[in-house]
MARDO-764775 format. One record per residue: x, y, z of N, C-alpha, C, CB in turn. Coordinates in steps of 0.05 Angstrom, whole numbers, padded with zeros to 5 digits, always signed. Glycine has a CB too. Layout:
% residues N
XYZXYZXYZXYZ
...
% end
This chain:
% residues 174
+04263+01329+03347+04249+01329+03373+04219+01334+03369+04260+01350+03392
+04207+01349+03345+04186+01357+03346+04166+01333+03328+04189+01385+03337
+04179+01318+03319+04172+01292+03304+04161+01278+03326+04197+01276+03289
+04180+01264+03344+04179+01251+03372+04150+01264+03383+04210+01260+03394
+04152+01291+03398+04129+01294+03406+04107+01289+03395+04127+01311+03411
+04108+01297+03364+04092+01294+03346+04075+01269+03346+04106+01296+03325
+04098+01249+03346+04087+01222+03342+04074+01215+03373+04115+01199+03330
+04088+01220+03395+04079+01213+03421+04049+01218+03422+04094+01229+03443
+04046+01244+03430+04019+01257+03422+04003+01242+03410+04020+01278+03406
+04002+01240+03384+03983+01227+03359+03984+01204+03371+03992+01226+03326
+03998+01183+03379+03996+01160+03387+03981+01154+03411+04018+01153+03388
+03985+01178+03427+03970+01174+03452+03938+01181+03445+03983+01194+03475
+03935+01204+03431+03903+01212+03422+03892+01180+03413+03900+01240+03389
+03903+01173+03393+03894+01149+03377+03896+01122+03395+03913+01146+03349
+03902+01115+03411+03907+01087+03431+03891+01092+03445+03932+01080+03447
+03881+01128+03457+03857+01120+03481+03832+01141+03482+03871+01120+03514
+03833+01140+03458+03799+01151+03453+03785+01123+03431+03798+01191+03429
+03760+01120+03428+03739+01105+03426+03716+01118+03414+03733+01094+03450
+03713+01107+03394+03683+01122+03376+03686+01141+03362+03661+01135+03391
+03711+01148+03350+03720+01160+03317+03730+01194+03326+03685+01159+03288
+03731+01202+03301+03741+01228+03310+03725+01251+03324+03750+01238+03288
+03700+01247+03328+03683+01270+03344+03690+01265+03376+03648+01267+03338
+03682+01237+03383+03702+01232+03410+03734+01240+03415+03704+01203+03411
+03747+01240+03399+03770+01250+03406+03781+01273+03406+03782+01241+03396
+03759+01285+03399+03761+01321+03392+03766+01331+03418+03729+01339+03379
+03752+01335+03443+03766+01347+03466+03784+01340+03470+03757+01347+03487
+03795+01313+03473+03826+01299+03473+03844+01313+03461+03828+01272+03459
+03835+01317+03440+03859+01329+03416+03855+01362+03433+03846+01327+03370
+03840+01371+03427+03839+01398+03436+03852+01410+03464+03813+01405+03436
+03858+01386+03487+03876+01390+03509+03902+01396+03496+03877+01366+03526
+03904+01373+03484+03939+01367+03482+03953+01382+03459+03946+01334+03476
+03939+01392+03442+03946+01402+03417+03944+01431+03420+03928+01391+03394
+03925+01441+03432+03919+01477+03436+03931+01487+03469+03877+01486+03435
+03921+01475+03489+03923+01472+03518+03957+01467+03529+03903+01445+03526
+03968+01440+03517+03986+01428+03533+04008+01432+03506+03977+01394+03546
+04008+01427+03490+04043+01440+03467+04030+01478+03458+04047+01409+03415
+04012+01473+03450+04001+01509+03440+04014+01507+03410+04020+01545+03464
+04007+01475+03400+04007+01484+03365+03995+01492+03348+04008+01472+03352
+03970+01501+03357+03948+01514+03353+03932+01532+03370+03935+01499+03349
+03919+01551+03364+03899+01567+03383+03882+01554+03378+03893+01594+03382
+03864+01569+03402+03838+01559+03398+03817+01564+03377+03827+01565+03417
+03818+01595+03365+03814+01595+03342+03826+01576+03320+03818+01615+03340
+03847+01574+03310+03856+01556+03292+03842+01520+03298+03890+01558+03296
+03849+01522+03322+03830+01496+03330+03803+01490+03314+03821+01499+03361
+03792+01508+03326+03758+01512+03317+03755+01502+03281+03747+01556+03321
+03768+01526+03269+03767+01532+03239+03782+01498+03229+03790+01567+03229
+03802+01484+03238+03808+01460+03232+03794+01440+03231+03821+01455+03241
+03765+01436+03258+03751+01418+03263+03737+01425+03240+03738+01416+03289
+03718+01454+03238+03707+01455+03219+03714+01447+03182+03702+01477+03225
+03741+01460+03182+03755+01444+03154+03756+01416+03153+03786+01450+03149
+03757+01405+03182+03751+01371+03181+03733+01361+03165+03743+01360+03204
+03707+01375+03178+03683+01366+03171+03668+01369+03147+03670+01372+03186
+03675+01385+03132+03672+01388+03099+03697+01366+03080+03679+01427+03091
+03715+01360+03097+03737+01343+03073+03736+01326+03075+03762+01342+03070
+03739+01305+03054+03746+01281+03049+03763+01271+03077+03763+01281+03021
+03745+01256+03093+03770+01225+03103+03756+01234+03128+03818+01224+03101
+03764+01211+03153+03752+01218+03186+03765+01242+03190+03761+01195+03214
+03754+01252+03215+03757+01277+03229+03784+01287+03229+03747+01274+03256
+03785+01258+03255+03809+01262+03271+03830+01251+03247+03810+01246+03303
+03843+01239+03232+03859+01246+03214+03861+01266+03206+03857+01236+03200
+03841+01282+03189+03843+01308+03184+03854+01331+03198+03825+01313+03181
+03844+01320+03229+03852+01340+03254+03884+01336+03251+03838+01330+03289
+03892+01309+03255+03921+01306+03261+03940+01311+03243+03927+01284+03268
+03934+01311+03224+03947+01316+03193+03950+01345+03192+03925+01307+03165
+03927+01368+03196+03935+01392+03197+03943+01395+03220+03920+01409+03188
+03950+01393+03236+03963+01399+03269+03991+01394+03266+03950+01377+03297
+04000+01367+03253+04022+01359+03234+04042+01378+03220+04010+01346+03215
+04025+01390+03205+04039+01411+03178+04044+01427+03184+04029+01420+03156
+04025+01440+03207+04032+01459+03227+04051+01467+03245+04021+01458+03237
+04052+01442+03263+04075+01436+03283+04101+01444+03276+04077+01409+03287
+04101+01427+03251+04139+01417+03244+04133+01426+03218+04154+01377+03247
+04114+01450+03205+04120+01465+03179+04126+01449+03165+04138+01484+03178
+04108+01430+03165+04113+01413+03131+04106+01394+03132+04139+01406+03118
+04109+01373+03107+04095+01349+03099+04094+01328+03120+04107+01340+03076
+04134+01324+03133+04139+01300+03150+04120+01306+03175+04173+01297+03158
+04115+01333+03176+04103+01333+03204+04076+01324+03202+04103+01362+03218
+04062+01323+03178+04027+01321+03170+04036+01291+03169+04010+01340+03133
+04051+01268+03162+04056+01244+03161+04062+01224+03188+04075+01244+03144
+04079+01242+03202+04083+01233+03222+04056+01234+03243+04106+01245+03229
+04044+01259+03238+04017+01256+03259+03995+01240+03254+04003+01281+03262
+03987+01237+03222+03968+01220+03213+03982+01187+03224+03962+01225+03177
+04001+01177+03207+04009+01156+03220+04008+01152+03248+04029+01153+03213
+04013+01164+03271+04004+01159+03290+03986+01159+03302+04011+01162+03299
+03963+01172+03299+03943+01174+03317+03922+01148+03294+03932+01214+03323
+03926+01135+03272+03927+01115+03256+03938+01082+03265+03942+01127+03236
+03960+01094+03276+03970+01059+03286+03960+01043+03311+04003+01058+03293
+03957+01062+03331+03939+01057+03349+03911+01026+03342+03927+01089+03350
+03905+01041+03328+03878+01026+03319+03881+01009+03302+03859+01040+03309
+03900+01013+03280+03911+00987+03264+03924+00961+03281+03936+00998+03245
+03937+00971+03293+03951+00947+03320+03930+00932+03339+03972+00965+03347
+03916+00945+03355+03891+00944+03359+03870+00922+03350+03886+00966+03352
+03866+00929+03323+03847+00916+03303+03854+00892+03296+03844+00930+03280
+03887+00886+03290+03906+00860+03290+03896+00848+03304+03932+00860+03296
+03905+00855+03337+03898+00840+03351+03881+00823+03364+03902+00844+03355
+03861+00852+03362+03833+00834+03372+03806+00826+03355+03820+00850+03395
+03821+00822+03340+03800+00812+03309+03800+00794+03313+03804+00815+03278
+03812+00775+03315+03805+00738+03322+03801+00736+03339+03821+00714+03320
+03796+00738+03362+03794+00742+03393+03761+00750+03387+03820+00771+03410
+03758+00775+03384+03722+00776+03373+03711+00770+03361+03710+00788+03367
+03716+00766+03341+03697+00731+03323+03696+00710+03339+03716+00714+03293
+03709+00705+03356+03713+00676+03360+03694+00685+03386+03747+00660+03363
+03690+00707+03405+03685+00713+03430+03651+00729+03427+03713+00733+03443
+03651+00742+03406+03634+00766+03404+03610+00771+03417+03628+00769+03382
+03596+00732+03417+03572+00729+03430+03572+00731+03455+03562+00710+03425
+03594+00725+03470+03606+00726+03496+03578+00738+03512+03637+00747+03497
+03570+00748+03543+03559+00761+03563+03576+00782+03556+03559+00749+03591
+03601+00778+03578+03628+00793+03577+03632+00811+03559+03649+00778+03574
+03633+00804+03544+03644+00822+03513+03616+00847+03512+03644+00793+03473
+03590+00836+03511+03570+00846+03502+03565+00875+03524+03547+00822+03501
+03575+00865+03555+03564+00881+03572+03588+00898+03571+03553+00870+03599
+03613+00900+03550+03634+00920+03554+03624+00936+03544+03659+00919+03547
+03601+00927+03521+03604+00940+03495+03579+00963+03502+03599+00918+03464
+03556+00953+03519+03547+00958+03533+03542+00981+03542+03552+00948+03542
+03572+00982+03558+03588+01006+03572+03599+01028+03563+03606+00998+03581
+03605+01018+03525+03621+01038+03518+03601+01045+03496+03652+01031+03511
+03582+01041+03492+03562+01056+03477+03557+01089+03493+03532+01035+03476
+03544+01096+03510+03541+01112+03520+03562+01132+03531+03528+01103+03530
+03593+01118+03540+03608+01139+03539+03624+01144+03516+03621+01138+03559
+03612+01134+03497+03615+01148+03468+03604+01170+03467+03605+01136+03445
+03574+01175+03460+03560+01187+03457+03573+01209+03482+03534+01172+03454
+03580+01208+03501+03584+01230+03518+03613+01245+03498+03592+01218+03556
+03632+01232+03497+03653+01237+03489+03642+01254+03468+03669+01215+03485
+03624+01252+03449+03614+01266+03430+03600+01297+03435+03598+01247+03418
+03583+01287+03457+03573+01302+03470+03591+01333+03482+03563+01283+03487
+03608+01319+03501+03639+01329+03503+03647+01356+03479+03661+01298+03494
+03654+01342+03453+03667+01354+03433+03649+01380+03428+03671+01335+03409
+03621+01374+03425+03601+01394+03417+03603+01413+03435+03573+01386+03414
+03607+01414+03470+03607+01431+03480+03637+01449+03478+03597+01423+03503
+03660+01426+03473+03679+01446+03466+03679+01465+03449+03695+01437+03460
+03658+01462+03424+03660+01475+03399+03644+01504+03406+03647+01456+03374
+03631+01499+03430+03612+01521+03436+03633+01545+03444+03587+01513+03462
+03646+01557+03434+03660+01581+03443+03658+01606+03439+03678+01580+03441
+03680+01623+03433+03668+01655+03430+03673+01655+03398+03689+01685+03451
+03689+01644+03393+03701+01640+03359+03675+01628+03346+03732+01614+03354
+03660+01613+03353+03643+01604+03332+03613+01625+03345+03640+01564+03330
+03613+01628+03361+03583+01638+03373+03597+01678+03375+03571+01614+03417
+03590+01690+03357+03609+01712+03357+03583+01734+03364+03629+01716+03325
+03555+01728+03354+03536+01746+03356+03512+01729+03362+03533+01764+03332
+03500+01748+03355+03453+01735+03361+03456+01720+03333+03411+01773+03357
+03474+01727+03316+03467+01723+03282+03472+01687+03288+03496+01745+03252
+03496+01694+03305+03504+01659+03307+03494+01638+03308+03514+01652+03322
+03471+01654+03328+03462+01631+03348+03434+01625+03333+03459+01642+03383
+03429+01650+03315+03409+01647+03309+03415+01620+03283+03395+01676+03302
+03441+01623+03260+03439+01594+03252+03447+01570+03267+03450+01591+03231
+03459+01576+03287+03457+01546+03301+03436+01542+03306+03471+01539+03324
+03407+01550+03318+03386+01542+03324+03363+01528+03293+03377+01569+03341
+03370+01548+03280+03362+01528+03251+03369+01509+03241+03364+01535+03230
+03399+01521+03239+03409+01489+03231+03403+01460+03245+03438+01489+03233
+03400+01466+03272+03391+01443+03290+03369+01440+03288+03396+01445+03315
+03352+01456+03292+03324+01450+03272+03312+01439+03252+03318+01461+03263
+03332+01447+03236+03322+01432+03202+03337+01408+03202+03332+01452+03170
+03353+01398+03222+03370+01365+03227+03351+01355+03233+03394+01357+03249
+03347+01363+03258+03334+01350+03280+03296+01346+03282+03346+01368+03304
+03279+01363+03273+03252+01367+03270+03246+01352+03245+03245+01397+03270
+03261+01367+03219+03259+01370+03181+03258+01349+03179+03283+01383+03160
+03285+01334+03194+03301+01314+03179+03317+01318+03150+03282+01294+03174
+03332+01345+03153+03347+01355+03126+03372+01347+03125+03349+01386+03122
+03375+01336+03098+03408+01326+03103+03425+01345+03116+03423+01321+03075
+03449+01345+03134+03462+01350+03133+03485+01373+03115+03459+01335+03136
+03489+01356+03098+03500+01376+03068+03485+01390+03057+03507+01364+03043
+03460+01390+03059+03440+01420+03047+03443+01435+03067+03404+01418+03041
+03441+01424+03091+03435+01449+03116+03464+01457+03128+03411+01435+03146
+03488+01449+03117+03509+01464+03110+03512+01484+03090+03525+01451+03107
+03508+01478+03064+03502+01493+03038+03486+01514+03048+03488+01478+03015
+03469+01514+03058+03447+01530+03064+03459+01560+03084+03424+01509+03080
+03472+01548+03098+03482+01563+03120+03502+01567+03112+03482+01554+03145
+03522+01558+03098+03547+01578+03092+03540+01592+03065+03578+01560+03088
+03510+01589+03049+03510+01621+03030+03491+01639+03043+03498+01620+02995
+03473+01631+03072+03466+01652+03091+03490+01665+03094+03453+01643+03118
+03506+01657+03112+03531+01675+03131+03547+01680+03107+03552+01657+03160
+03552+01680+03084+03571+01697+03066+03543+01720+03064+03585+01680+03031
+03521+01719+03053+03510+01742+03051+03501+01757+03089+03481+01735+03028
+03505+01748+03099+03502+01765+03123+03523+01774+03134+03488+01754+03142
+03542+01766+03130+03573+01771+03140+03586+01785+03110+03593+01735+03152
% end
């Protein structure tokens, strides 16, 4: 039974979210912490974040450990990746000759149009989910989120330094 849901779930995250795994992060975070409780919200948090340092998209990562979790073991990490995976493989089948052949279209252009920006919200979305008591715990917090966004956003610092950077701050301050 817990496979079934398993797969339901993942299938549903993956068929109707749009614009990769940061968009689908509040999605997932309804149905996965909120609506079954296979996760807390802490565990939530610390998973997105393990996302984002590992190898492969997000939301695989997300669904894979939510997976192993669920149903305590491998079938359950297989069954969730595969689904929230087929979605978009089926998907991609289908409308891959259909958009080559269409792409230049009006139609096509003004969907795309449309779904540029409620991407970016969807993303938008995820970041405010992440804003909680688990990651923002003190002043110390906030004070590296405000750098780190700083040295992205002003610097122009990669990314991976201004992670490095900030997780051997917070081991020596924590």
């Amino acid at each position: 039974m817990i496979y079934w849901k398993l797969f339901v779930t993942f299938f549903k995250i993956g068929l109707f979210n749009f614009g990769g795994g940061y968009a689908m992060i509040s999605f997932m975070q309804n149905e996965v912490v909120f609506k079954h409780a296979w996760l807390t919200t802490a565990e939530f948090t610390d998973v997105v974040a393990i996302s984002q340092v590992t190898p492969g998209p997000v939301g695989i990562n997300l669904a894979t450990y939510t997976g192993y979790t669920a149903a305590d073991g491998v079938w359950g990490a297989c069954v969730a990746t595969l689904a929230v995976c087929l979605p978009s493989f089926i998907l991609m089948l289908a409308v891959s000759k259909f958009f080559l052949k269409y792409r230049k279209a009006a139609s096509v252009e003004a969907v795309f149009s449309g779904l540029r920006p409620a991407v970016i919200g969807l993303i938008a979305a995820a970041a405010l989910v992440l804003c909680n008591r688990e990651n923002f715990v003190d002043v110390k917090s906030l004070l590296f989120f405000a750098a780190a966004f700083v040295a992205v956003w002003k610097y122009k610092l990669g990314p991976i330094s201004v992670i490095a950077v900030c997780g051997l701050a917070g081991w020596i301050v924590y």
